[in-house]
C-alpha positions in Angstrom: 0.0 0.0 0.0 0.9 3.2 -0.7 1.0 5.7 2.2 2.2 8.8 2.7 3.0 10.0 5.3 0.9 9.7 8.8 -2.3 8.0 8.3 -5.8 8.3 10.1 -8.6 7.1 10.7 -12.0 6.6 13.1 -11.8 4.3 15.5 -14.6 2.4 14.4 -12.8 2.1 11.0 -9.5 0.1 13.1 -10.5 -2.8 11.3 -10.8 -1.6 7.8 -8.3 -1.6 4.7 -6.9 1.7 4.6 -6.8 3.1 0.9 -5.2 6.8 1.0 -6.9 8.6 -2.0 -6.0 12.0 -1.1 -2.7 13.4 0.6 -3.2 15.5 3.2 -6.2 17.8 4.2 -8.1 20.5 1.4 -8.9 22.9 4.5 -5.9 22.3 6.7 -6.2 25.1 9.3 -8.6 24.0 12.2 -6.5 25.8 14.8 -6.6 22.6 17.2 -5.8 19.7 14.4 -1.9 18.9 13.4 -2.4 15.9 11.8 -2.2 16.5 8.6 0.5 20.0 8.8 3.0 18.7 7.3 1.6 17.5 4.2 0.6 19.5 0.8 -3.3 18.7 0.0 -3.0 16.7 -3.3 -5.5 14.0 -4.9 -3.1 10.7 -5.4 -3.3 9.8 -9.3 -5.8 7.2 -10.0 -3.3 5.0 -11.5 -2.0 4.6 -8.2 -4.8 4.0 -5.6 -6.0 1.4 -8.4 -2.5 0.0 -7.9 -3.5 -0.7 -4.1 -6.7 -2.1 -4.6 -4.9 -4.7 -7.2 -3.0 -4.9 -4.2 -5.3 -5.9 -1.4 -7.9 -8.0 -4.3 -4.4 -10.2 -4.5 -5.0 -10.5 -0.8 -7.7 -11.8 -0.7 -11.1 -11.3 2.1 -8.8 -10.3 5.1 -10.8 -7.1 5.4 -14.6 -6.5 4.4 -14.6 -2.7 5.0 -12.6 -0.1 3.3 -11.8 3.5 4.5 -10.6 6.0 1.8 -7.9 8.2 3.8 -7.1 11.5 4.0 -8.6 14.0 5.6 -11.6 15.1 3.7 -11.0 12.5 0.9 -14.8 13.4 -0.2 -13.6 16.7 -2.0 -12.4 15.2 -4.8 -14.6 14.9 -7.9 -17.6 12.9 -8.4 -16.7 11.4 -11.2 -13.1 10.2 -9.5 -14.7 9.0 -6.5 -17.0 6.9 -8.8 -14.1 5.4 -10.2 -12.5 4.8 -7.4 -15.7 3.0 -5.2 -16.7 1.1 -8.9 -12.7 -0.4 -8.7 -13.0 -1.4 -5.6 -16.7 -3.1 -6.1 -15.1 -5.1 -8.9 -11.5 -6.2 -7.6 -13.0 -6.4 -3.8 -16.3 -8.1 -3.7 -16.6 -8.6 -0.3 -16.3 -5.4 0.5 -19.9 -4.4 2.3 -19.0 -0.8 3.5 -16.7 2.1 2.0 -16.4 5.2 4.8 -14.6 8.6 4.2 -14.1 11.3 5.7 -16.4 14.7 4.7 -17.5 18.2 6.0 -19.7 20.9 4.9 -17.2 21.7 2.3 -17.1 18.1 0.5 -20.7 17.5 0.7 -21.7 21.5 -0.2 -20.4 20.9 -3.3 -22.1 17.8 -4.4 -26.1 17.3 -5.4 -28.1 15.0 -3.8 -28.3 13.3 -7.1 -24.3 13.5 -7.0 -24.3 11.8 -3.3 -26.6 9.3 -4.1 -24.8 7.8 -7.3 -21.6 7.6 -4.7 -24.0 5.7 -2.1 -25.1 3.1 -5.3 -21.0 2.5 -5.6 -20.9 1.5 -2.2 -20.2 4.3 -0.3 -21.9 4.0 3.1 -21.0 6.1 5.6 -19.3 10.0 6.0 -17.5 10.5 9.2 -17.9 14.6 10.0 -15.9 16.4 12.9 -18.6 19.7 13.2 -16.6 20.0 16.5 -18.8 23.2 17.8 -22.3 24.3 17.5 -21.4 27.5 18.6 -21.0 30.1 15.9 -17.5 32.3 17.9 -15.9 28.9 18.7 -16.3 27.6 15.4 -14.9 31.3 14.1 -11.9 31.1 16.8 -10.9 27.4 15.6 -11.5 28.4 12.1 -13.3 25.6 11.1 -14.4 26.8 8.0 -18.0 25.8 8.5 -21.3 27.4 10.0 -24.0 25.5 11.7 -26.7 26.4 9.0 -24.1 24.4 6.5 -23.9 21.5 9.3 -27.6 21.2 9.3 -27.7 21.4 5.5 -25.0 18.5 5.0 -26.9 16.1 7.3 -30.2 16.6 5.2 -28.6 15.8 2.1 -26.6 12.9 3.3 -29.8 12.0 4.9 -31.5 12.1 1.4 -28.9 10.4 -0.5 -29.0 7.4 2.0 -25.6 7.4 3.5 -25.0 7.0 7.1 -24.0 10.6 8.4 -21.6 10.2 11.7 -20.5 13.4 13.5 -18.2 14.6 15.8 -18.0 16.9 19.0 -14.9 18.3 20.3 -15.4 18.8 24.5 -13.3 21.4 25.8 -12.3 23.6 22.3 -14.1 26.3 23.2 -12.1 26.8 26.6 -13.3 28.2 29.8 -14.5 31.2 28.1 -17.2 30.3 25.9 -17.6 26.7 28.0 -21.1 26.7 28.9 -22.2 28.3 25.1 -20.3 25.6 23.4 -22.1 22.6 24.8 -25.9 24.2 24.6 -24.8 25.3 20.8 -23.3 21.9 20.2 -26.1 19.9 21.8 -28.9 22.3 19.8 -27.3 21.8 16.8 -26.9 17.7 17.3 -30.6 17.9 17.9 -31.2 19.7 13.9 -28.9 17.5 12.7 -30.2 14.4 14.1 -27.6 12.0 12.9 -27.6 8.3 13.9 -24.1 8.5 15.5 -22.6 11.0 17.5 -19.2 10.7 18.8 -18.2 13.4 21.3 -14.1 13.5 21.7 -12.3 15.6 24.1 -10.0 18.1 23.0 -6.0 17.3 23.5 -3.9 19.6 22.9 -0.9 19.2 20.3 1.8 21.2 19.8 2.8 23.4 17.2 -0.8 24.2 16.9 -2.8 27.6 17.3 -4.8 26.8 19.9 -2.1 25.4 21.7 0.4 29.0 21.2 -3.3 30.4 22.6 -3.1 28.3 25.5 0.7 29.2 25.8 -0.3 32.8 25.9 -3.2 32.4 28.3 -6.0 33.0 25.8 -7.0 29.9 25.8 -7.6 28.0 28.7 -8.9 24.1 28.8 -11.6 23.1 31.3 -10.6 21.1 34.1 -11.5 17.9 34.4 -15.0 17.8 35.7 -15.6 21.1 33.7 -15.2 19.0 30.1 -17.7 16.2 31.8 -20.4 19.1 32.2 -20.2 20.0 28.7 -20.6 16.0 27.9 -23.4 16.2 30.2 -25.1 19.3 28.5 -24.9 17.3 25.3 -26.6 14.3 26.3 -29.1 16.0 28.3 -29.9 19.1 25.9 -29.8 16.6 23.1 -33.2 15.9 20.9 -32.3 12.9 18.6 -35.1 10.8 17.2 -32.3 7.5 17.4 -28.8 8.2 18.0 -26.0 5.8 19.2 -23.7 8.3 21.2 -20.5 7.3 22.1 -17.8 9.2 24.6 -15.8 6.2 24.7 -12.8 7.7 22.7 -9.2 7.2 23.9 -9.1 11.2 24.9 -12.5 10.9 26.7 -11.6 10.4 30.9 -15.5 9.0 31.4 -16.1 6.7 28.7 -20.1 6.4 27.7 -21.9 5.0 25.6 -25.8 4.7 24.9 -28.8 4.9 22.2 -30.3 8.3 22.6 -33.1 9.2 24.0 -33.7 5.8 25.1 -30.6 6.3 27.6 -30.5 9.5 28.8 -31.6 9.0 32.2 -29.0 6.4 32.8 -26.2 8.4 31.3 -27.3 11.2 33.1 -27.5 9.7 36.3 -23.4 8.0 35.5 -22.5 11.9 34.6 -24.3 13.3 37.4 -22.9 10.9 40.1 -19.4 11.3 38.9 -19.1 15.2 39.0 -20.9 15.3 42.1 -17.8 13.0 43.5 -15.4 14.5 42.2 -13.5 11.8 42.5 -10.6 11.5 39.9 -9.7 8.1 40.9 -13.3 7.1 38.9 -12.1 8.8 35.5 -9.1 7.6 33.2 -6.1 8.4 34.5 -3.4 11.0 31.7 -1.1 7.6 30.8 -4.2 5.9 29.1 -5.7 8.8 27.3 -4.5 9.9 23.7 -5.5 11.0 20.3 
């Protein structure tokens, strides 16, 4: 396979044949992410991502789900993504899902109609980092993306048919703007109404923005118990009609899980009885927490 550089994926994906399509990230300047910094945004020729899935058909059924990599692998064209999902429907067969990675950027540029001819070449399912609801942390992260064009991207992945799966960042709108974040975030979860929901706690990496912010005193991360009562304001200000939300990410210290709204209470009550405590010996200790 052919990989440049440092390659990621969801953590629901850690089973899946990694096929890098783009290099790199189109948008590139979310003031917390570094991931993909040192790397020029570039679509790989076709010639050689067709090379790879030669590669992994001569491997045979080791893995039946594929993940195009990079970052927002969904910008490129239509018509190259189609050629890429119909290669891999005729060399890998028993392939039953495709995921990428997508934001209001990838998916503002495409139809419905567009979308939808992707979903009938097997791709199933857009991971999307929306990060904030809240229109000032969203501008201080410079995401590149409003709420109005979050809510927009769900309905049309909605009407295409392809699984929309979002993600919260806790904690990335600092002490400050705390308490706005989560009610934005949670109020904005509820238009969207996706049927997953991953909410990931901010970690701090340097060489970043946000963390020269932090290094100034600008920024300043919630404590502990602070980023659990944002988590808790999602949940409990959250109106899904059927979600799966997750908070069991490697950076999360209270890992949750539930089906929304079926769950709330119980999640509630875990949140509640934990921040009451305060008791860090019930939350992950730093040396098992990462990225």
């Amino acid at each position: 396979m052919d990989h440049v550089g440092n390659i990621f994926r969801p953590p629901s994906e850690a089973s899946s044949l990694l096929i890098q399509v783009t290099v790199g990230c189109s948008h590139n300047r979310c003031g917390f992410c570094a991931m993909y910094r040192d790397k020029q945004f570039r679509g790989k020729p076709f010639e050689q991502i067709e090379a790879d899935i030669c590669e992994a058909a001569n491997i045979g059924p080791r893995f039946n789900r594929v993940f195009l990599c990079d970052g927002d692998a969904l910008i490129l064209s239509t018509s190259k993504l189609l050629r890429i999902l119909n290669a891999i429907r005729e060399q890998l067969p028993w392939v039953v899902r495709i995921g990428i990675y997508g934001d209001t950027r990838c998916v503002g540029k495409k139809s419905v109609a567009e979308l939808t001819e992707l979903r009938d070449a097997g791709l199933g399912i857009v991971y999307h980092g929306i990060e904030s609801g809240d229109a000032e942390v969203l501008r201080r992260i410079d995401k590149g993306g409003t709420a109005a064009e979050c809510v927009d991207t769900a309905r049309k992945l909605w009407q295409a048919g392809i699984t929309h799966s979002v993600i919260a960042l806790l904690g990335v709108g600092g002490v400050e703007l705390s308490a706005q974040h989560a009610r934005a975030t949670a109020a904005l979860l509820s238009q969207m109404d996706p049927p997953y929901v991953a909410a990931l706690t901010l970690t701090i990496v340097a060489d970043t923005p946000i963390a020269a912010a932090q290094q100034s005193g600008e920024f300043v991360l919630p404590g502990k118990f602070g980023l659990l009562g944002e988590l808790r304001t999602m949940v409990a200000e959250s109106g899904f009609s059927r979600c799966r939300f997750s908070a069991n990410h490697a950076s999360n210290y209270l890992p949750i899980r539930g089906d929304l709204p079926r769950d709330k209470a119980a999640l509630l009550q875990m949140l509640d009885r934990v921040i009451k405590s305060r008791d860090e010996s019930l939350l992950k200790p730093e040396f098992l927490r990462g990225l």
